[in-house]
N, C-alpha and C positions, 0 to 999 in steps of 0.2 A: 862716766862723763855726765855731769848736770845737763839739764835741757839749755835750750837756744836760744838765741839772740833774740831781741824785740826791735822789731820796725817798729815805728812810729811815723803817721802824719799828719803834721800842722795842716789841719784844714779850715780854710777861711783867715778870717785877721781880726785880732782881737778890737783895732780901730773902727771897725764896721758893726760893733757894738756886738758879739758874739759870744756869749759863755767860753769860760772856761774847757770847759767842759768839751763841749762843742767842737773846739780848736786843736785839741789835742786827745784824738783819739787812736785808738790800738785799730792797725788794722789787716794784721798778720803777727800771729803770735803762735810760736811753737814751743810749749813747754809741759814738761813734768807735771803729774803727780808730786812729785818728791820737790818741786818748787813749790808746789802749793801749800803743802805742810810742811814746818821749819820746825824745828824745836828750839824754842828761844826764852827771855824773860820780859816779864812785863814791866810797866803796864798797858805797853800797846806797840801792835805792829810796823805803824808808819810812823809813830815817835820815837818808839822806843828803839827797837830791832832794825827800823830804815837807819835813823840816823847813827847807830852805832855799828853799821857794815857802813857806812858813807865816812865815817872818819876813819877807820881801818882803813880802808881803800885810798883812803888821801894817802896818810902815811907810807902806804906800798908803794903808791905813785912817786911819794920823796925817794923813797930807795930805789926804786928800778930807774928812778932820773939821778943816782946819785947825789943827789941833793940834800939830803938827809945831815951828814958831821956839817952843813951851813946853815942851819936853819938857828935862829933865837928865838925867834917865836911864832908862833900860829894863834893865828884869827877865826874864830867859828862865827858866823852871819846867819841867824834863824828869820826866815820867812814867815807870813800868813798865819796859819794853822799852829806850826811849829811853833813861833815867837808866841801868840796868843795862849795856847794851852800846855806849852810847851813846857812849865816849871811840873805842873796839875802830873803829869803824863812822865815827868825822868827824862825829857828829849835832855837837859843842860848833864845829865849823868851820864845818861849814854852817848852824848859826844866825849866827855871827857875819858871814858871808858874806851870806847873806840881810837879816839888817837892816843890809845899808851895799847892799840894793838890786838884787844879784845876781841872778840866776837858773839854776839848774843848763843850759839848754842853753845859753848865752852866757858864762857866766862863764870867762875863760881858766883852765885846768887850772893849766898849769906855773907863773901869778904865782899860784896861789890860797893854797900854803903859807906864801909872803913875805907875802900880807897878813894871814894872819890872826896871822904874827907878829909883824909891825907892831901890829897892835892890843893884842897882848900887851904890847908892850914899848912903846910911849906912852901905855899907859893910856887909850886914847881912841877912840872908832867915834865911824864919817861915816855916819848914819841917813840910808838912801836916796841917800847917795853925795853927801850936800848939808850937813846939819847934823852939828857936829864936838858929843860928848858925853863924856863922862867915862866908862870903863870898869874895873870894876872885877870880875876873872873869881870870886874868890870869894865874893864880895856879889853879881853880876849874872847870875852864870851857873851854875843849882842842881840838880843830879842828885839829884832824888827817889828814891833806891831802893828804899825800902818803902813806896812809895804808889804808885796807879793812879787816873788817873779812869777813871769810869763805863762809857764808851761804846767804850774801846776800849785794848787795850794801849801804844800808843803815843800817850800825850797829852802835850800842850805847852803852857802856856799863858805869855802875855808881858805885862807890865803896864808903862805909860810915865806914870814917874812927874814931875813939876814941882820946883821948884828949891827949894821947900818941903817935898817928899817928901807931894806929893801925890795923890794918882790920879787922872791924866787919860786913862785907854782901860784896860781890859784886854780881852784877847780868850784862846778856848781852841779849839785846835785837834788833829785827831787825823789823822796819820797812816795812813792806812789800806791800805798794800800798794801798789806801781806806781809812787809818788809821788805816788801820789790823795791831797788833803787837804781834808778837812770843817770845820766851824767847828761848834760849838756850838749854833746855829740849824739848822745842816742834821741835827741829832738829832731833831728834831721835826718830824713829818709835815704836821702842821698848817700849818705855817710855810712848806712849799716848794709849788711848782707843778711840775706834771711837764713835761716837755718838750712842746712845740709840734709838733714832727716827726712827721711821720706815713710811720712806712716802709712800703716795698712789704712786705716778709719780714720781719719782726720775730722773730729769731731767739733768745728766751730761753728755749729750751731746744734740749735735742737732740730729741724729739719735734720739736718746733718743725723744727728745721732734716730730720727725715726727712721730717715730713709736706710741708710747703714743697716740697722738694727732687721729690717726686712726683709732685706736682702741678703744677709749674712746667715740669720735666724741665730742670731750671738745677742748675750743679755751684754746691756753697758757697762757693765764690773768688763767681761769677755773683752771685749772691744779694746776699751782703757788699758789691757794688761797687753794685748798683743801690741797697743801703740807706744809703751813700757819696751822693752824690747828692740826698740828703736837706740835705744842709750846704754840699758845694761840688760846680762840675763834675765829669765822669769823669776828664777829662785833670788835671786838679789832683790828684786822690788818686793817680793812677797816678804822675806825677810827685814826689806827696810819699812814693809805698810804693819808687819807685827811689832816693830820695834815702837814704831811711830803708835800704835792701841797699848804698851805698854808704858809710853811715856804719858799716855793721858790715863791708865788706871792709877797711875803713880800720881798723880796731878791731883786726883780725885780723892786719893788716899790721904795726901799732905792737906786739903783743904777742909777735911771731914777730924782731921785731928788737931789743925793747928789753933790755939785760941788766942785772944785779944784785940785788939783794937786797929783798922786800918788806917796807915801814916795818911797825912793831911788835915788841914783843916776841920775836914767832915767829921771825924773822930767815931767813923760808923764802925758800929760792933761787927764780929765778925759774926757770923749766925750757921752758918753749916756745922760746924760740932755739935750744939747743943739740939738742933736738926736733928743730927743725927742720931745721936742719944736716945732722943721722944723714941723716933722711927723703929730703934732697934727696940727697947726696950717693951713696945707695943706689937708684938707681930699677928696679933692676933683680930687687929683692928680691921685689917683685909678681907677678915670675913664678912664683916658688915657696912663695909665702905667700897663699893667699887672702883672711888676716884682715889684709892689710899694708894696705887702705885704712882701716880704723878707729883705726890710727895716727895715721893722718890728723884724720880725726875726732875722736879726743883731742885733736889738736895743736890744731887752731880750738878746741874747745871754750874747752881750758886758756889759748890765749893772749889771749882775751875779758878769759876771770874775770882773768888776772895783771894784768891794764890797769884791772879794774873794782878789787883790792883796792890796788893800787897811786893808785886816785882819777884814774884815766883818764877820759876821753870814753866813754862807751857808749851802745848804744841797750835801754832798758830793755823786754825780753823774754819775761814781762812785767813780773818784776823784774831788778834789778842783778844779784839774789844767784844768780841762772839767768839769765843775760846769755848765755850762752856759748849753749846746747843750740840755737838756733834759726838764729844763723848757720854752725854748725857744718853743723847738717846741711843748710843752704840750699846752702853749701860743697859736700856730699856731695852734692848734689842738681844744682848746674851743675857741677861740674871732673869728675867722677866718673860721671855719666850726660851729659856732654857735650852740656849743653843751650847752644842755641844764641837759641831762642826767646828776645827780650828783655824778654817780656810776662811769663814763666814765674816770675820772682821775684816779682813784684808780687801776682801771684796765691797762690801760697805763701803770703803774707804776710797775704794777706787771708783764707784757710782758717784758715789761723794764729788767727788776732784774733777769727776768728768764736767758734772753739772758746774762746778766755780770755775773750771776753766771755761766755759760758754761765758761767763758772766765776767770775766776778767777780759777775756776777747772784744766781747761786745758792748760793754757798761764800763764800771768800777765797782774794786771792794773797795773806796778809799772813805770811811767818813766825811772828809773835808771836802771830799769830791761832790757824793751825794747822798752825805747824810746818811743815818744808822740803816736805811733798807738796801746799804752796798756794804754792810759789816751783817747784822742783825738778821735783815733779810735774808741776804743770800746764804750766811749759815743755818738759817732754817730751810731755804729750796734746797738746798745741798741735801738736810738730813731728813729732811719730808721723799725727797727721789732715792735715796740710799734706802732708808727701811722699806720704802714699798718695794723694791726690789727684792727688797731681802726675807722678804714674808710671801717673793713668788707674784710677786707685778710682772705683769711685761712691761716690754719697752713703752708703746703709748701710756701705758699706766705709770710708768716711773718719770716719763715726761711731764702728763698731768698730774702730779701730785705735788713735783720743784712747781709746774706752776701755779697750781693752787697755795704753796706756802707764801710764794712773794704777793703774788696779787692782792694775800690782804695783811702786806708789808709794805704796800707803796705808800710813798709820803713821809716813811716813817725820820723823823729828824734827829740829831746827836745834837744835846745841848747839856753835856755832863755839867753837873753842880761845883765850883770852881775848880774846873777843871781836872777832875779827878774822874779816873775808867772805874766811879762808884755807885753813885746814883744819876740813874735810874740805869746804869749797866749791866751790876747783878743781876737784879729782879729781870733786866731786860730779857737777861740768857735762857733763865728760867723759862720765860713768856714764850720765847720761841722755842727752844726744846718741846713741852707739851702742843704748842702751832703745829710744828714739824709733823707730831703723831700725828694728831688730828688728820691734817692734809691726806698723809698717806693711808689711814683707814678709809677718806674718803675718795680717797681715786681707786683703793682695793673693791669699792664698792661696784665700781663702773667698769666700763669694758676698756676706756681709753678715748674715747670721741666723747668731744667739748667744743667749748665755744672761741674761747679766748688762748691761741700758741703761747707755749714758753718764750718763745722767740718775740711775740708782742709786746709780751710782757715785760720781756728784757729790756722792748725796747722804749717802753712807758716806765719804768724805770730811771733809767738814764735821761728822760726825755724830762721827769720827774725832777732830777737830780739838777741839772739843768737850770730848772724854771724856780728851785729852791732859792730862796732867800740866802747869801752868804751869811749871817746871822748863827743858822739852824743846823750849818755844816763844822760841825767841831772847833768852833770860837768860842763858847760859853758867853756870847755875847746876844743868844737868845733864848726863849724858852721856858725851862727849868731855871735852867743857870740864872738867869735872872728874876725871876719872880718867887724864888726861895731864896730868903739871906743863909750864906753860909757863916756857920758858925766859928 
């Protein structure tokens, strides 16, 4: 069984001049590991992967309402974030992909471009993969760009209309970072039930996970597995966290051999094979460069992202848009300290997930929310708290090292160059994989006592996110995106 339901509460009112942000925060959230990594395609987790489980789900809703042999057409409505960068990102793909049934871990990658131009060019989508409807992309398919709903930057909503043009469903859903997606009911407290589960370690926060952690004298991988178990057996998560480290050596694999040109505008070369090439062909260089393994570590980084803006297979990290940073340095973590232990990724993974679920709880991974230090960032605290663990940190040491990687991640803003998860996203991945070591060599170094909690940090963060310019949060209507013409 997947993890639980999401409370959600409107706090405050948008009319008394209040962020975004601010208003719509998480404030009991019970979920997986196994929600936090998804295995989907890019080039991003709340355009890509939200909106394409958001129009699946519409469609289910036409069929469990029967409503389905009446529909003649459907209307897709893109909000904020969506409508603005929404071409740059496949959101207009993976809606279409979604209401003919799809879903971002299944759907095949390489036929996805042929059908969504089939759909273009017969003027017609197969709702749920079953009923053939009339499509028409500038009447059915509408990029909002001066408008937002309510609850969150990234809204959607789809309306199926009858042969009369009449409203038979609509529904509104939002996007919320990861490929997490809510519907309109889950804004309202009232409305939901919290999850049933009852963990041993209920890790929402980092207090949470030191006090835990001292009491228990259990490392946070420990912790995180026995809260696993809550939903399915040990061996099944363990089994689904190796699956999940071979869907990202495969990621690594495909991005290191694939060559040419990434779709868009930008027309940016792909650079991880010929990376890799230098790399291999020189092993010798290690002897006299001690920085010659973070080469390395760029190279995974970059050849994740190049698969993920290319609309590859990825495993979302805990987004698309920081795809890279985690198996990069899992990479750095077995070839490089020569683990042998087969248990050692698994675990990684689940430190990993402990630390982004605190930050999904307490913040946002949404870019659009709070900008690249809730994608970027937090995939570098994730893998800055994982490797120190996994090199034999304690618990304070693996708390201080997530929060040594964020803390000098704040601020950091998402202003992709038209609109594309290219530049400065690549390079970005890189940037944070080598962060992440960093961080954690330097809490290895210490006992654990510092100055500044994760939990501050979290919440300067968010607090960050907040006080951000809407501009700097995934609209390319700041930044980069502006002060480089794309080509």
């Amino acid at each position: 069984m997947r993890a639980g339901r999401v409370i959600w509460s409107l706090m405050g009112d948008l009319r008394r001049g209040q962020s975004r942000l601010e208003t719509f925060l998480p404030v009991a959230m019970s979920l997986s590991v196994l929600d936090l990594y998804t295995i989907g395609i890019g080039p991003s987790s709340s355009h890509t992967v939200g909106p394409m489980r958001a129009g699946q789900r519409f469609v289910k809703r036409l069929m469990e309402s029967a409503l389905l042999d009446r529909v003649a057409r459907v209307q897709a409505h893109l909000y904020g974030s969506l409508a603005l960068t929404g071409k740059g990102h496949g959101t207009d793909k993976a809606v279409l992909l979604g209401l003919e049934g799809e879903l971002p871990e299944s759907v095949d990658v390489d036929a996805a471009d042929m059908r969504v131009q089939a759909i273009r060019e017969g003027r017609c989508l197969r709702l749920g993969g079953a009923r053939e409807i009339a499509f028409e992309e500038t009447n059915d398919l509408l990029f909002h760009r001066t408008e937002s709903l309510p609850a969150h930057p990234n809204g959607l909503r789809f309306v199926a209309l009858d042969a009369n043009g009449e409203e038979l469903l609509a529904r509104t859903y939002y996007s919320i970072g990861g490929g997490f997606v809510v519907n309109e009911v889950s804004a309202r407290r009232d409305e939901l039930n919290a999850d049933d589960s009852t963990l041993p370690y209920p890790l929402n926060s980092a207090m949470d996970m030191l006090r835990l952690g001292a009491a228990s004298g259990l490392s946070v991988s420990e912790m995180t597995l026995r809260n696993e178990s809550a939903w399915r057996p040990e061996a099944e998560t363990r089994s689904a966290l190796l699956g999940i480290w071979k869907a990202m050596q495969a990621c690594v694999q495909r991005g290191c051999e694939r060559e040419g040109t990434l779709p868009g505008g930008l027309k940016v070369k792909r650079r991880a094979p010929g990376l890799f090439r230098e790399l291999s062909a020189r092993p010798e260089a290690a002897l006299h460069d001690p920085l010659w393994v973070m080469d390395w570590v760029s190279l995974w980084a970059m050849a994740v992202n190049e698969e993920n803006a290319a609309g590859g297979r990825v495993v979302t990290a805990p987004t698309n848009g920081a795809a890279g940073i985690l198996p990069a340095v899992l990479h750095y973590l077995v070839r490089v300290h020569r683990v042998t232990d087969g248990d050692k990724p698994a675990r990684f993974l689940l430190t990993a997930a402990a630390i982004g679920l605190i930050y999904k709880r307490n913040a946002s991974i949404s870019g659009a929310e709070v900008g690249c230090q809730g994608e970027v960032g937090v995939a570098c605290s994730m893998a800055a708290g994982a490797l120190c663990e996994a090199l034999g940190g304690t618990v304070p040491q693996v708390e201080n090292a997530a929060e040594i990687a964020m803390e000098h991640n704040l601020g950091l803003t998402c202003d992709p160059i038209g609109g594309l998860v290219q530049v400065p996203c690549i390079e970005r991945n890189a940037m944070g994989a080598v962060k992440a070591i960093h961080a954690a060599r330097l809490a290895l170094r210490g006992d654990g006592t510092h100055r500044v909690s994760l939990d501050k940090v979290i919440a300067t963060m968010r607090q960050t996110g907040a006080d951000m310019s809407t501009k700097y949060k995934e609209t390319s209507r700041g930044g980069l995106a502006v002060n480089v013409t794309e080509c």
